[in-house]
C-alpha positions in Angstrom: 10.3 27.2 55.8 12.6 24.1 56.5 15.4 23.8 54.1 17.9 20.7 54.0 20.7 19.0 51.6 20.4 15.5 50.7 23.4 13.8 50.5 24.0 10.1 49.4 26.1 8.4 51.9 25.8 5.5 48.9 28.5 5.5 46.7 27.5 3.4 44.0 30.5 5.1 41.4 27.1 5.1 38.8 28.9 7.3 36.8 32.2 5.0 36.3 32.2 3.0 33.7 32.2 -0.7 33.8 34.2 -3.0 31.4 30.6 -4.3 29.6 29.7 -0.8 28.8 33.6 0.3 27.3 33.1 -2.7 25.4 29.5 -1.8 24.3 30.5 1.5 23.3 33.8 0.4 21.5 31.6 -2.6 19.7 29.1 0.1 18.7 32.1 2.8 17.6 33.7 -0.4 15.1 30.2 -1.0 13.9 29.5 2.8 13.0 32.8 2.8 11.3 31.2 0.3 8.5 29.7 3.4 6.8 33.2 4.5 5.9 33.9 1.6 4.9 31.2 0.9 2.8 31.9 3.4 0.8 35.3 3.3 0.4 35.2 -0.2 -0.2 32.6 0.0 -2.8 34.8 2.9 -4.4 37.8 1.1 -4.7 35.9 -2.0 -6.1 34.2 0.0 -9.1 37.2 1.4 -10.0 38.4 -2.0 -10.8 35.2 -3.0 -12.3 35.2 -0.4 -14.9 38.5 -1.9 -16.2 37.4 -5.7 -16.0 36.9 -7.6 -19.3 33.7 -8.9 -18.5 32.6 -5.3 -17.6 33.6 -3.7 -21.1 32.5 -6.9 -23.0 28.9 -6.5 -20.9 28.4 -2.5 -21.5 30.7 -1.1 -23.9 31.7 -3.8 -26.9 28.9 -3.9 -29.0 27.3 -0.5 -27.6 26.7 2.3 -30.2 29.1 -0.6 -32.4 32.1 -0.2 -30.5 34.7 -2.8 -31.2 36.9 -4.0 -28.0 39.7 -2.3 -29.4 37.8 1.0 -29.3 36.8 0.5 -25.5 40.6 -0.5 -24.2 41.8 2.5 -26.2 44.4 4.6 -24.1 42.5 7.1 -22.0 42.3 10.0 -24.6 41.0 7.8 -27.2 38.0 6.1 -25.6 34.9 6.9 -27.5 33.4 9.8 -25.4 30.0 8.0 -24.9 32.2 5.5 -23.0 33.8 8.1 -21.3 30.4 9.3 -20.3 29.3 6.3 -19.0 31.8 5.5 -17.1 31.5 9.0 -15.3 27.6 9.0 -14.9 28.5 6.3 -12.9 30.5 6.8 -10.6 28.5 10.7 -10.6 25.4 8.2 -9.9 26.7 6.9 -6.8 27.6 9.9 -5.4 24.7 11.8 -6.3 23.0 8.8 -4.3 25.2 9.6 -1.4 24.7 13.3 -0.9 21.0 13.0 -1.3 20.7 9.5 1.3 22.7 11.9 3.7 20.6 14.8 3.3 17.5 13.2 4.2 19.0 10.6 6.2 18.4 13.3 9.1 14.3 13.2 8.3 14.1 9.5 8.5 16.4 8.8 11.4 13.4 11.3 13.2 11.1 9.7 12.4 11.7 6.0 11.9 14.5 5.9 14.5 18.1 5.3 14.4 18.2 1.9 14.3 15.5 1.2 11.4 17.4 4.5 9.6 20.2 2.0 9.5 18.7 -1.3 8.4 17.1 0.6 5.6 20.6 2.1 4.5 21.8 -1.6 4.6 19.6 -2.9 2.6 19.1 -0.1 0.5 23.0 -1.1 0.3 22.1 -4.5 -0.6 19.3 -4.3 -3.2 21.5 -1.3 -5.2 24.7 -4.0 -5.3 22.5 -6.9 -6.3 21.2 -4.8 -8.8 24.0 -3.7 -10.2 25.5 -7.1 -9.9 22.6 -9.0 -11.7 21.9 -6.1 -14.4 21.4 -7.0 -18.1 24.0 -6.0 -20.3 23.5 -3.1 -22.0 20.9 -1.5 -19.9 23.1 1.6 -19.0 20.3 3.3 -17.5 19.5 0.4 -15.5 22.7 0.7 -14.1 23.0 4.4 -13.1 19.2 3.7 -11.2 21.2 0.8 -9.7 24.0 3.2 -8.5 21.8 5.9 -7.0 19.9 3.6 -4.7 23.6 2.1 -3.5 24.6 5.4 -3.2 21.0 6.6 -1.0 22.3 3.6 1.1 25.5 4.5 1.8 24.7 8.3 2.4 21.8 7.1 4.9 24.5 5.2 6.3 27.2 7.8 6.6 24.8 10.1 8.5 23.1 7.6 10.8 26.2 5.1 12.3 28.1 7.6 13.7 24.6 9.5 15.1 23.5 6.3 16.6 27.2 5.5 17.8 27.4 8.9 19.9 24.0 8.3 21.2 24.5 4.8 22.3 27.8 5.2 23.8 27.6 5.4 27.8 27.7 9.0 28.8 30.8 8.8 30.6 32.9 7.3 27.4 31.5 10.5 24.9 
């Protein structure tokens, strides 16, 4: 039985990186980093919603007859279904996000990475328009609104940085 070593006298240095793939990776690293971002973005925005005129006039004044007065009330004094509202959704949102993370696992197997995260975008999209072009009053609207931002986000949060590791070259990991 012969036995031999095969050596390549060829040094092609296929395992250093080149400068298009460090940029690839980083470009693909900056883009995974949007999931943070979305959500913290879209956190610090509702928080400055929920105190905006047009927001209160839209969903609280008029609701179970609250006067203005009654909804710009100091913190303790806020009628408590306003209070409720206003922590149902935000709890809406979140919700959303555990649960789009959860099973953002399943569909990334079985849809792919890529299509995992254009459905988190525009699961992104059609919760913000939502919520951007709800009727007034329509509180339950709203927190439907939320969750499906929220599925977007949490789909989001588990697939970028998933697809980011698996796309960057090897030797960058």
């Amino acid at each position: 039985m012969a036995a031999g070593v095969v050596v390549n006298v060829h040094n092609n240095d296929d395992d250093v990186p080149t400068e298009g793939s460090r940029t690839y990776a980083i470009v693909v690293c900056v883009f995974a980093a949007l999931g943070g971002l979305f959500f913290g973005y879209d956190q610090g925005v509702t928080s400055g919603v929920l105190i905006m005129d047009s927001f209160i006039n839209d969903y609280c004044v008029g609701w179970h007859n609250f006067t203005y007065e009654q909804c710009t009330a100091s913190t303790s004094d806020l009628p408590h279904e306003w209070t409720d509202f206003t922590v149902w959704y935000n709890m809406a949102y979140n919700l959303g996000c555990l649960a789009g993370a959860f099973i953002g696992g399943i569909v990334a197997d079985k849809l792919g990475r890529r299509w995992t995260i254009f459905t988190a975008g525009l699961l992104f999209c059609i919760g913000t328009s939502w919520v951007c072009f709800n009727k007034a009053q329509e509180h339950t609207l709203m927190y439907i609104a939320r969750v499906i931002q929220g599925f977007g986000v949490g789909n989001s949060s588990f697939s970028l940085p998933l697809f980011g590791a698996e796309m960057a070259p090897k030797e960058l990991r």
